[in-house]
C-alpha positions as CSV (number, residue, x, y, z in Angstrom):
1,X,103.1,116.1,132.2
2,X,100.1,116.5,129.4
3,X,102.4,118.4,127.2
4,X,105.3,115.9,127.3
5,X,102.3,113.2,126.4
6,X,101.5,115.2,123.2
7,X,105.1,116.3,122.4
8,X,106.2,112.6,122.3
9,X,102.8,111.5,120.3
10,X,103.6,114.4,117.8
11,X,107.4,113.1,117.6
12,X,105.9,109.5,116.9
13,X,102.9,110.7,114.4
14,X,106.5,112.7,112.7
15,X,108.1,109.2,112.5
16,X,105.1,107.5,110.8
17,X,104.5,110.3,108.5
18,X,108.5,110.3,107.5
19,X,108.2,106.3,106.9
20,X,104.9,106.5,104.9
21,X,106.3,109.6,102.9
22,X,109.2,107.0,101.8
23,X,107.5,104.6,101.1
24,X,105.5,106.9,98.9
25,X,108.4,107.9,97.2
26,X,109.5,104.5,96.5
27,X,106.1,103.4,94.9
28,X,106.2,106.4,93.3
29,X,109.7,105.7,91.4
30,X,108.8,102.3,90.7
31,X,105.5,103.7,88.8
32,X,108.1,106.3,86.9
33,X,110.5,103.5,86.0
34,X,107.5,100.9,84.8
35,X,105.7,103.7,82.8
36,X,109.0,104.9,81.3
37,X,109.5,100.8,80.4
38,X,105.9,100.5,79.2
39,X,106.6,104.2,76.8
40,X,109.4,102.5,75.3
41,X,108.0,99.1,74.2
42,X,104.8,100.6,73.0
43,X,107.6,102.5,70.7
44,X,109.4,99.4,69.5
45,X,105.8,98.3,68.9
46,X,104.8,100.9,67.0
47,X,107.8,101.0,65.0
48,X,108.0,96.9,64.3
49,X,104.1,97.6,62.8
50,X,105.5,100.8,60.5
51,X,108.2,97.9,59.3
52,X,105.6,95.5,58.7
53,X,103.4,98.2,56.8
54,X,106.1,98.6,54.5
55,X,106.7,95.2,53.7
56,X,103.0,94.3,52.7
């Protein structure tokens, strides 16, 4: 009976980790996608104040 107590509470700490590993990974890709976003304005910054360098 003690074993089938820890088997199930290491099948139910195996569930959490599997949902907190997703939810990892999702946080994760939204970081990616926002710092990909924020790389890519900085460039059209950069490039609009190049432009505006060569006007003046």
């Amino acid at each position: 009976k003690g074993f089938a107590v820890v088997a199930n509470e290491v099948k139910t700490l195996s569930a959490q980790t599997a949902k907190a590993t997703e939810e990892i990974r999702a946080q994760v890709d939204s970081v990616q996608s926002r710092t990909g976003f924020a790389a890519n304005q900085i460039e059209l910054i950069s490039q609009t104040i190049s432009e505006m360098e060569g006007i003046v």
